[in-house]
TORKOL-4160 file (C-alpha; in steps of 0.2 Angstrom, whole numbers, padded with zeros to 4 digits, m for minus):
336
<pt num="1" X="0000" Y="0000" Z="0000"/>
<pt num="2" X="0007" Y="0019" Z="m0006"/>
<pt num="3" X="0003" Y="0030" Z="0009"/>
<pt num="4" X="0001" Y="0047" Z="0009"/>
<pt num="5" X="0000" Y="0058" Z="0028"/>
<pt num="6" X="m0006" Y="0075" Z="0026"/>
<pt num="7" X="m0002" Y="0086" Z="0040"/>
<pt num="8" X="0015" Y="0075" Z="0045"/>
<pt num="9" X="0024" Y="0088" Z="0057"/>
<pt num="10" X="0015" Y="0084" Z="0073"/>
<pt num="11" X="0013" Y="0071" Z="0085"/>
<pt num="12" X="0001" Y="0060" Z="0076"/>
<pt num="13" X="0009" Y="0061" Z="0059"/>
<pt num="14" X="0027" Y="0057" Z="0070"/>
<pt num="15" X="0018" Y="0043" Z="0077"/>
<pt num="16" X="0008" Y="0035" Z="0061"/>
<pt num="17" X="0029" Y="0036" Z="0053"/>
<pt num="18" X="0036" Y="0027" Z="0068"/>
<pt num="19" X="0021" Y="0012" Z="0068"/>
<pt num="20" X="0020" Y="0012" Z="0046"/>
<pt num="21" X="0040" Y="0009" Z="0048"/>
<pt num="22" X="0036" Y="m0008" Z="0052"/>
<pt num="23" X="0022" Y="m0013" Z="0043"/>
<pt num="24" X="0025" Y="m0025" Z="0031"/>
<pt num="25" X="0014" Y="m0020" Z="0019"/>
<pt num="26" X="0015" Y="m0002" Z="0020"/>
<pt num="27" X="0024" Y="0010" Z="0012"/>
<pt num="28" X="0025" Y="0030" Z="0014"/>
<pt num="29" X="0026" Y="0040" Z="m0002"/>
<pt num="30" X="0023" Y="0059" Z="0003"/>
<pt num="31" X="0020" Y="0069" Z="0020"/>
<pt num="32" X="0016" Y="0084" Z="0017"/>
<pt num="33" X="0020" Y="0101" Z="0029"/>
<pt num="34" X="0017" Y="0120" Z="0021"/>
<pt num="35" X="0029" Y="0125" Z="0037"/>
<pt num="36" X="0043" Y="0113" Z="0033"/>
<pt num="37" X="0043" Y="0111" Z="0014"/>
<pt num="38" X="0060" Y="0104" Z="0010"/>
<pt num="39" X="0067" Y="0098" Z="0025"/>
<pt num="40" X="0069" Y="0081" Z="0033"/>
<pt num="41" X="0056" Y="0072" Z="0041"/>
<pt num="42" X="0069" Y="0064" Z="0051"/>
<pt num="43" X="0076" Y="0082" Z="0058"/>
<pt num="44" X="0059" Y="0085" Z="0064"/>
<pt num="45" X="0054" Y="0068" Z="0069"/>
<pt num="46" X="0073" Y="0064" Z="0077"/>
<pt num="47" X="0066" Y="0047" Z="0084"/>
<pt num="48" X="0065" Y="0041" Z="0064"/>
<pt num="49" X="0084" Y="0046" Z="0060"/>
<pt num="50" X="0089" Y="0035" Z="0046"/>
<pt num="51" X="0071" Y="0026" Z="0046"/>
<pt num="52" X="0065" Y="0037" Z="0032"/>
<pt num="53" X="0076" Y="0046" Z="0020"/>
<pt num="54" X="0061" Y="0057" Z="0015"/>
<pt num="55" X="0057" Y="0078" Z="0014"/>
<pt num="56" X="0040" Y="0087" Z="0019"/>
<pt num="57" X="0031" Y="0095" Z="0003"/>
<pt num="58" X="0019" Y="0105" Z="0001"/>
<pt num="59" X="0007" Y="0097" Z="m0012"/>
<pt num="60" X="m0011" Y="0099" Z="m0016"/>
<pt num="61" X="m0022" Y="0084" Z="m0010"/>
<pt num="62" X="m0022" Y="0080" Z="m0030"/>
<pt num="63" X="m0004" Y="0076" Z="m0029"/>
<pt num="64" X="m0002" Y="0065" Z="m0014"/>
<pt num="65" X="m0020" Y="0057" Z="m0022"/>
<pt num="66" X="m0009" Y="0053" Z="m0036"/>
<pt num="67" X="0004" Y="0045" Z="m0028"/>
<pt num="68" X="m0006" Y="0034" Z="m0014"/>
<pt num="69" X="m0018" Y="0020" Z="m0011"/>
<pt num="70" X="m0023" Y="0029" Z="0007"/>
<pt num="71" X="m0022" Y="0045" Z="0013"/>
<pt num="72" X="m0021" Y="0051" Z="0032"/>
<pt num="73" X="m0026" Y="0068" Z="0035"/>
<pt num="74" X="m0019" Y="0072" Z="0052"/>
<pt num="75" X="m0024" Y="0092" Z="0051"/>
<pt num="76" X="m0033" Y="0103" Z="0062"/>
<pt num="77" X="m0052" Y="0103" Z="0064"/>
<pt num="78" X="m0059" Y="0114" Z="0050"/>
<pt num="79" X="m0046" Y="0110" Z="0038"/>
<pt num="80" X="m0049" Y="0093" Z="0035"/>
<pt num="81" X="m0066" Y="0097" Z="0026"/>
<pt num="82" X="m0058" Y="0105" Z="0015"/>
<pt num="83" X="m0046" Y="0093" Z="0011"/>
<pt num="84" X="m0055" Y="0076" Z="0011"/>
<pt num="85" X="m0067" Y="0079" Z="m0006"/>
<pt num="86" X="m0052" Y="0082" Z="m0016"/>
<pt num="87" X="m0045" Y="0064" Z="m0009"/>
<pt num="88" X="m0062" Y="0055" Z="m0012"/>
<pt num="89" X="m0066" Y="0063" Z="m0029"/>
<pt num="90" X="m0047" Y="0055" Z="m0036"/>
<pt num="91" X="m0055" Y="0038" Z="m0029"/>
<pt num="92" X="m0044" Y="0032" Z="m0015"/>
<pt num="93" X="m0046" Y="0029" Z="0002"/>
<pt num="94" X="m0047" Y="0039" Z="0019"/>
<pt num="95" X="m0045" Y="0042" Z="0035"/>
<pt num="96" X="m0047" Y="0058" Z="0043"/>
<pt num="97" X="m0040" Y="0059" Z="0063"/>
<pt num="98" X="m0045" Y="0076" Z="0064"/>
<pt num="99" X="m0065" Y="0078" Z="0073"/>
<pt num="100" X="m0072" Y="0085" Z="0057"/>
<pt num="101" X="m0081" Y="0069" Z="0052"/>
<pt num="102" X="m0086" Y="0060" Z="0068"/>
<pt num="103" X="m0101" Y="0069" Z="0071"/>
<pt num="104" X="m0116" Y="0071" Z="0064"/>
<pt num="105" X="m0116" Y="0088" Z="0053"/>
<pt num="106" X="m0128" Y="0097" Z="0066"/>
<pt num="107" X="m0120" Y="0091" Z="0081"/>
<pt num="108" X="m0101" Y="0094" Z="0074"/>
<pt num="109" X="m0108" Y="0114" Z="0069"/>
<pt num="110" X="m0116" Y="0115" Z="0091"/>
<pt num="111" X="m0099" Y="0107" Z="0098"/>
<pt num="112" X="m0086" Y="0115" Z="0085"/>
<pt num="113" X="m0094" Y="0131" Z="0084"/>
<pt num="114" X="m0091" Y="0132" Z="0063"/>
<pt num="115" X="m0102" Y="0127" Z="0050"/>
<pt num="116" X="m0098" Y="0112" Z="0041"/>
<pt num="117" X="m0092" Y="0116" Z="0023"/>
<pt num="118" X="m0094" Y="0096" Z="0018"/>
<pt num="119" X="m0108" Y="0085" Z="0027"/>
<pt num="120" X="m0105" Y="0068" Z="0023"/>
<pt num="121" X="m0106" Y="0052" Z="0030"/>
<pt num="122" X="m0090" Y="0044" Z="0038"/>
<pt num="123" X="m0090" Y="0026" Z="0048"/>
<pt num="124" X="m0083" Y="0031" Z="0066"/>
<pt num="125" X="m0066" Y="0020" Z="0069"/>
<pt num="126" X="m0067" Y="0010" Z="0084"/>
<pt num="127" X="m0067" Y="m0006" Z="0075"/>
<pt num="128" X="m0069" Y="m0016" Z="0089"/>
<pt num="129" X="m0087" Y="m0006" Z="0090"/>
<pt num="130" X="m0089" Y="m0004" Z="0071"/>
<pt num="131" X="m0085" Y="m0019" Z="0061"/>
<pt num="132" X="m0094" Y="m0012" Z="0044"/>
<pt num="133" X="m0076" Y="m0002" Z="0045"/>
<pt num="134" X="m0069" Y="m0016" Z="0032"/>
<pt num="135" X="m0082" Y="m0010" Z="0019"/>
<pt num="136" X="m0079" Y="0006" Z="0020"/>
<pt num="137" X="m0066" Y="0020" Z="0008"/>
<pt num="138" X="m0068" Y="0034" Z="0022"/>
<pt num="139" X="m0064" Y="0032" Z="0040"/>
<pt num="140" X="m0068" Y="0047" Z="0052"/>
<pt num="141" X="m0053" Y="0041" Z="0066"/>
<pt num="142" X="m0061" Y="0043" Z="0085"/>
<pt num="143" X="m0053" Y="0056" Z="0097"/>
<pt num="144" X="m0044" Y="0048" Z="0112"/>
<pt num="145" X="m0053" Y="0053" Z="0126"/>
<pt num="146" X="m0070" Y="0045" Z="0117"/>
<pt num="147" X="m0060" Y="0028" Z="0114"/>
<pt num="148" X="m0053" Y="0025" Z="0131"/>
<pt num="149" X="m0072" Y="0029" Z="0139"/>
<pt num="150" X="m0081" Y="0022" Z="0125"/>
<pt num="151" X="m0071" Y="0004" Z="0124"/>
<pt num="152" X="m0075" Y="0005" Z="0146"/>
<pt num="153" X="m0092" Y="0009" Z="0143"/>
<pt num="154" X="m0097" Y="0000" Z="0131"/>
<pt num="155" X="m0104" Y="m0020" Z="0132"/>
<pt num="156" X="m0113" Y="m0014" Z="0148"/>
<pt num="157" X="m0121" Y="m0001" Z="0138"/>
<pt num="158" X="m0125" Y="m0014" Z="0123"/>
<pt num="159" X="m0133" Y="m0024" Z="0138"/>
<pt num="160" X="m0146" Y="m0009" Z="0142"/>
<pt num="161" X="m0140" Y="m0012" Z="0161"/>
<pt num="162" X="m0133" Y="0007" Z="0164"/>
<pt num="163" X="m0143" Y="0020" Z="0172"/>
<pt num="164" X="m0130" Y="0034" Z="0172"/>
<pt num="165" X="m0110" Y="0037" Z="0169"/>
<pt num="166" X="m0097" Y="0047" Z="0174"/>
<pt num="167" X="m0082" Y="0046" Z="0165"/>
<pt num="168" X="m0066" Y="0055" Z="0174"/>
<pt num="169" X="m0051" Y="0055" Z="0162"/>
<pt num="170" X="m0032" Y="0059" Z="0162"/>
<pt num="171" X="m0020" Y="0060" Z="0147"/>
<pt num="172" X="m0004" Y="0062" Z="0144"/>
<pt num="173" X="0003" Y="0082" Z="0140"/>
<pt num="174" X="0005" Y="0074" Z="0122"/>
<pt num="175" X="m0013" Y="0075" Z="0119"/>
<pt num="176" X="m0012" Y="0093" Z="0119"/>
<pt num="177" X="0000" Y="0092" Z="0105"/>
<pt num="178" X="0018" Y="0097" Z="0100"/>
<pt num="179" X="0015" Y="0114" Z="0099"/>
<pt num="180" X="0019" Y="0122" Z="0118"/>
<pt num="181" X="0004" Y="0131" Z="0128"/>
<pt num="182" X="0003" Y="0136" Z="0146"/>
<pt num="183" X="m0004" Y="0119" Z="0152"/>
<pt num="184" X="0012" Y="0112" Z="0144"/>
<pt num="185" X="0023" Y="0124" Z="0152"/>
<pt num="186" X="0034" Y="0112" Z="0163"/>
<pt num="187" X="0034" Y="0121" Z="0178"/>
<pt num="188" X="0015" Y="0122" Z="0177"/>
<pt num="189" X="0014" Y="0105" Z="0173"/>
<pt num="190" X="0028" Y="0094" Z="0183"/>
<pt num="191" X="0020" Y="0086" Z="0199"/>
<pt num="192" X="0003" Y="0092" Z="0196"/>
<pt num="193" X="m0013" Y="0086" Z="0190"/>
<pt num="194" X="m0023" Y="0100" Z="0177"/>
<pt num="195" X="m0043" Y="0097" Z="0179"/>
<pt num="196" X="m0051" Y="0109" Z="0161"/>
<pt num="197" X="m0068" Y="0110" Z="0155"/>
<pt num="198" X="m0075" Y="0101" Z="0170"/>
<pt num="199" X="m0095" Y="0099" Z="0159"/>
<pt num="200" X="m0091" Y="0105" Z="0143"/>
<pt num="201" X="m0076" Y="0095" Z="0133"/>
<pt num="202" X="m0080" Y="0094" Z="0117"/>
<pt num="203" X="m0075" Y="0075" Z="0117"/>
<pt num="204" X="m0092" Y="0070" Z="0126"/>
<pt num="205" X="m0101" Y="0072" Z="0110"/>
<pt num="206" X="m0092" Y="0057" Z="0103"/>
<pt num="207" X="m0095" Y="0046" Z="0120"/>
<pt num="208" X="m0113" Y="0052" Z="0119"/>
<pt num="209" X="m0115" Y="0045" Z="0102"/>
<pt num="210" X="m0107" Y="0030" Z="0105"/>
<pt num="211" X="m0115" Y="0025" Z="0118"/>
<pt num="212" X="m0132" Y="0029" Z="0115"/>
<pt num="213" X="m0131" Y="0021" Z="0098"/>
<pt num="214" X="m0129" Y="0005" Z="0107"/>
<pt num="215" X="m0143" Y="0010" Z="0121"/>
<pt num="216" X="m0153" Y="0025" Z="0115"/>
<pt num="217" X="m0161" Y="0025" Z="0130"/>
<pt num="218" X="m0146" Y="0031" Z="0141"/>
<pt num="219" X="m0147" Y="0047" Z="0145"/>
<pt num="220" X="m0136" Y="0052" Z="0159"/>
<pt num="221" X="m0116" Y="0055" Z="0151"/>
<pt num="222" X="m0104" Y="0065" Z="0161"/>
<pt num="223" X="m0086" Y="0067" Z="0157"/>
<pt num="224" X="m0073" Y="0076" Z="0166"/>
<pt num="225" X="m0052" Y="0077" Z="0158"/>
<pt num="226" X="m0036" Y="0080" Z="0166"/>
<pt num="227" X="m0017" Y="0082" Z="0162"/>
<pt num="228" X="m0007" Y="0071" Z="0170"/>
<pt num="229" X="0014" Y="0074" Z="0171"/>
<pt num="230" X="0014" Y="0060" Z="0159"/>
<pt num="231" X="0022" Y="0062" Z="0141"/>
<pt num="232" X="0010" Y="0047" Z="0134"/>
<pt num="233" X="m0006" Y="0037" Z="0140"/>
<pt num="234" X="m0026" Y="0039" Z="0146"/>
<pt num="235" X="m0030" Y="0031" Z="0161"/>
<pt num="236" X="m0050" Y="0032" Z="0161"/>
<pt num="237" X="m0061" Y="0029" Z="0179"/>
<pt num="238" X="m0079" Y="0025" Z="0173"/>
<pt num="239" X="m0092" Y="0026" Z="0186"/>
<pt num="240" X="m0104" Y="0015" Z="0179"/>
<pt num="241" X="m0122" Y="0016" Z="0191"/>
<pt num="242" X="m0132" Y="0002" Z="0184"/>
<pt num="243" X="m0152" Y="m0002" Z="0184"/>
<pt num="244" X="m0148" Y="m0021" Z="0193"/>
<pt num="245" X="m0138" Y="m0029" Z="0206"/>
<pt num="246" X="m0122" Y="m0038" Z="0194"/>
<pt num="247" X="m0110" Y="m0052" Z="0201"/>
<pt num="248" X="m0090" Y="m0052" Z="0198"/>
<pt num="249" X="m0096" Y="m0067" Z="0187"/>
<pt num="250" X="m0109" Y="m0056" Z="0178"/>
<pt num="251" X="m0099" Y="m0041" Z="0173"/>
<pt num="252" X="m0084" Y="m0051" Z="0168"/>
<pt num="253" X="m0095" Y="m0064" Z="0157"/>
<pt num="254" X="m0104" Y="m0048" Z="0149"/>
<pt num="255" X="m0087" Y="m0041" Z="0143"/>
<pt num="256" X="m0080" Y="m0058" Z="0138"/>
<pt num="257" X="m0093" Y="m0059" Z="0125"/>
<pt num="258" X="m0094" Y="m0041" Z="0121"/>
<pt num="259" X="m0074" Y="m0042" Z="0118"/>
<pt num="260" X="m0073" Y="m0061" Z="0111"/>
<pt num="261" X="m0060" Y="m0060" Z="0095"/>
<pt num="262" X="m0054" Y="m0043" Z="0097"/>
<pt num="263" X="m0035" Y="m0044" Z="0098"/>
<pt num="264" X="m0030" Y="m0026" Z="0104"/>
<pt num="265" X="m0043" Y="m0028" Z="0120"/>
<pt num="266" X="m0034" Y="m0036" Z="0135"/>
<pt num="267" X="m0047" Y="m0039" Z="0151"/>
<pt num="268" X="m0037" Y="m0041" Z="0167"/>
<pt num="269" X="m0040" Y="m0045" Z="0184"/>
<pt num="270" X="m0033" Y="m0029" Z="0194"/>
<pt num="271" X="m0032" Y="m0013" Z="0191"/>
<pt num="272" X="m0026" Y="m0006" Z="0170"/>
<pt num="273" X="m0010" Y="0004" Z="0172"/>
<pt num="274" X="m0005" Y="0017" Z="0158"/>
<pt num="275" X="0013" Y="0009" Z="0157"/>
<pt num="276" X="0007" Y="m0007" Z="0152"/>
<pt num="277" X="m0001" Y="m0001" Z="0137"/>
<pt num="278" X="0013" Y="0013" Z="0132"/>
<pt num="279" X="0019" Y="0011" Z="0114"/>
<pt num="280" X="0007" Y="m0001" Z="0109"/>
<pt num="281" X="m0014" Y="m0001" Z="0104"/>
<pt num="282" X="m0017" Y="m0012" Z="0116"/>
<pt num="283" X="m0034" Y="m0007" Z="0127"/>
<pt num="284" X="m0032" Y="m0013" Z="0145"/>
<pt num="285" X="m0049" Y="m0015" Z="0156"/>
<pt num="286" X="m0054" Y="m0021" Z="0173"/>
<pt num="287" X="m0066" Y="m0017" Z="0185"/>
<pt num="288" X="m0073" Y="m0019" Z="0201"/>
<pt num="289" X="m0090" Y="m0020" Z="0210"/>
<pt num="290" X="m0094" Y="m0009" Z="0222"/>
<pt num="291" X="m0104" Y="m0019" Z="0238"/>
<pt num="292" X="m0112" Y="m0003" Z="0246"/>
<pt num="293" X="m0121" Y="0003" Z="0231"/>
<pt num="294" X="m0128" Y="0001" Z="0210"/>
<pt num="295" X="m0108" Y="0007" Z="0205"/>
<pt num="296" X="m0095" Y="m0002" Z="0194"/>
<pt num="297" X="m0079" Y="0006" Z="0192"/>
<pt num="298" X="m0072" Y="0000" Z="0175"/>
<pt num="299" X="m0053" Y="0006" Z="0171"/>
<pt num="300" X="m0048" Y="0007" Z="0154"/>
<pt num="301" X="m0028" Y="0012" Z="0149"/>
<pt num="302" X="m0025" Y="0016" Z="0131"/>
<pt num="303" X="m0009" Y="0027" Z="0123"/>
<pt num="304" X="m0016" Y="0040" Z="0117"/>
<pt num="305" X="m0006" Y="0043" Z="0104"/>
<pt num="306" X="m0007" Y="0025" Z="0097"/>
<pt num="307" X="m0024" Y="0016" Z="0102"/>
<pt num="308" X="m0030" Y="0033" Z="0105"/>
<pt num="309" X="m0023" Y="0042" Z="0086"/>
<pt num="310" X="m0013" Y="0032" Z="0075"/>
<pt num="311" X="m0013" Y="0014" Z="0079"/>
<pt num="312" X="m0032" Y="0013" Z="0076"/>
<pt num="313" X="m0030" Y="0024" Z="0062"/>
<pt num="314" X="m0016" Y="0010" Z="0053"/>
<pt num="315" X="m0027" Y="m0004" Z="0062"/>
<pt num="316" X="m0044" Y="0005" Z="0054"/>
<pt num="317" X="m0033" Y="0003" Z="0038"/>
<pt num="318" X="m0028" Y="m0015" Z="0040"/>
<pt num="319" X="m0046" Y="m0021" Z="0039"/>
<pt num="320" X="m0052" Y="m0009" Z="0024"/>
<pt num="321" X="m0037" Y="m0019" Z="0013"/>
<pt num="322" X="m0043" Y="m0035" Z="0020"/>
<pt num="323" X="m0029" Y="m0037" Z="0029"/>
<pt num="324" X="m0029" Y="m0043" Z="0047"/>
<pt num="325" X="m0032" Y="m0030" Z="0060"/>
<pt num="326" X="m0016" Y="m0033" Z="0070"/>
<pt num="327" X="m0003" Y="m0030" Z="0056"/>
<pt num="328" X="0011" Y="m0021" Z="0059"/>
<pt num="329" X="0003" Y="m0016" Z="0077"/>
<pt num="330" X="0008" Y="m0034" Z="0086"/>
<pt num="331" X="0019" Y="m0027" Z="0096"/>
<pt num="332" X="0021" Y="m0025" Z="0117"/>
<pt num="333" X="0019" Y="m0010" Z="0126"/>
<pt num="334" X="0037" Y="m0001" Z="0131"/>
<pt num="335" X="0042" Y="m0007" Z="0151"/>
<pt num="336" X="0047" Y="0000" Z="0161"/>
């Protein structure tokens, strides 16, 4: 597969470099930049010195179409819709990991506050939760706070057995990308924990769709994120308070089934720790029953810049080439 990453100079486009340099099938053709036009991928992405021998261009979406099988448009929100129907119109496939496709038009327009300029139809990536992914030419990638809650949340949720959820997050500083703000100031970040937009993240909206398409009757979805002194990782707490009293043996036969056959979810016994999952797009979940009331506590780790970003992009991209889901992603998490 020719692959083409449109928006290469951050994070996300370092990360889908550093996980396509060993896929097997996979090869990189053109990363684009309009910053960095001519200079070395690998002077900005120093971690991939003598893995790529490539430069950033600045090319219109016609000429990386030209050149690829799939294109990745890792740009931010509002850019990708102005992007994307230049890619579909040349016939190739898609995957968008910015939030411009993941919502409904309507909804997209309330939580970004911008009118869309391109309403269409894209499958939501969580393959684990959308399987018709593998029939599909364009893939709007999930945000990373919505995959860590939703992959917690959700076979209790496809059982109709929750009443409410509250989900309370913390991510890694990467999350708020490579560009440097106040909150990733170090000294306002080192030994400290950052709680922003207690009610009104913007990522809910994808938790709310998620889980209500799987029990339209749910109604009660909070969400609360955090920034962790932590480079990479989302370590999500769900408060689950359910309609019935549920036995150990309940809850873990629920997500047994719920999760048979998906490679990248792991379901412990004990408590999911961030550096277990680190580097790799693995999902790590366990809970516990709380005896004094209706509450499960369900923990899910993810790396949100793999399972969260790019990992589930390149996995989203195994199954739409028929490939299996776990190429070029088999790898174990980064210990210690």
């Amino acid at each position: 597969m020719d692959i083409g990453i449109i928006g290469g100079s951050g994070y996300t486009g370092g990360e889908l470099l550093r996980l396509l340099a060993q896929h097997p099938k996979a090869k990189v053709k053109a990363v684009t930049s309009r910053s960095l036009k001519g200079q070395k991928v690998s002077d900005t992405h120093t971690h991939l010195r003598k893995i790529y021998d490539l430069n950033f261009e600045d090319l219109t979406p016609e000429e990386v179409a030209s050149r690829c099988d799939i294109v990745f448009t890792a740009v931010p929100h509002g850019t990708a819709m102005q992007i994307v129907p230049a890619l579909l119109d040349n016939d190739i496939k898609v995957i968008d990991l910015s939030a411009d496709y993941r919502l409904r038009t309507d909804v997209f327009e309330k939580t970004y506050k911008m009118k869309h300029t391109d309403p269409r139809d894209a499958v939501y990536g969580i393959p684990e939760l959308h399987p018709e992914v593998a029939e599909q030419k364009f893939i709007a990638n999930p945000g990373c706070y919505p995959t860590g809650a939703s992959l917690a949340g959700a076979p209790l949720a496809d059982a109709g057995l929750i009443e409410r959820v509250v989900f309370d997050s913390k991510s890694g500083i990467s999350g708020a990308g490579s560009e440097p703000t106040e909150v990733s100031h170090y000294p306002n970040m080192a030994e400290n924990i950052q709680a922003y937009k207690l009610t009104s993240h913007r990522h809910r909206a994808e938790i709310v769709q998620e889980l209500t398409r799987l029990d339209s009757g749910l109604k009660s979805i909070s969400f609360t994120p955090h920034v962790i002194p932590s480079v990479r990782g989302i370590l999500t707490t769900a408060h689950i308070f359910v309609k019935k009293e549920l036995g150990e043996a309940d809850v873990s036969e629920i997500y047994q089934d719920f999760y048979q056959d998906k490679p990248f979810i792991r379901l412990i016994k004990g408590i999911p720790m961030l550096g277990s999952v680190r580097g790799s797009n693995f999902c790590d979940i366990g809970f516990e029953i709380d005896k004094n009331s209706d509450r499960i506590v369900v923990i899910s780790a993810i790396d949100n810049l793999v399972k969260g970003a790019s990992g589930q992009a390149i996995q989203n991209m195994n199954l739409m080439f028929g490939l299996p889901e776990t190429t070029g992603l088999w790898t174990p998490a980064l210990a210690p």
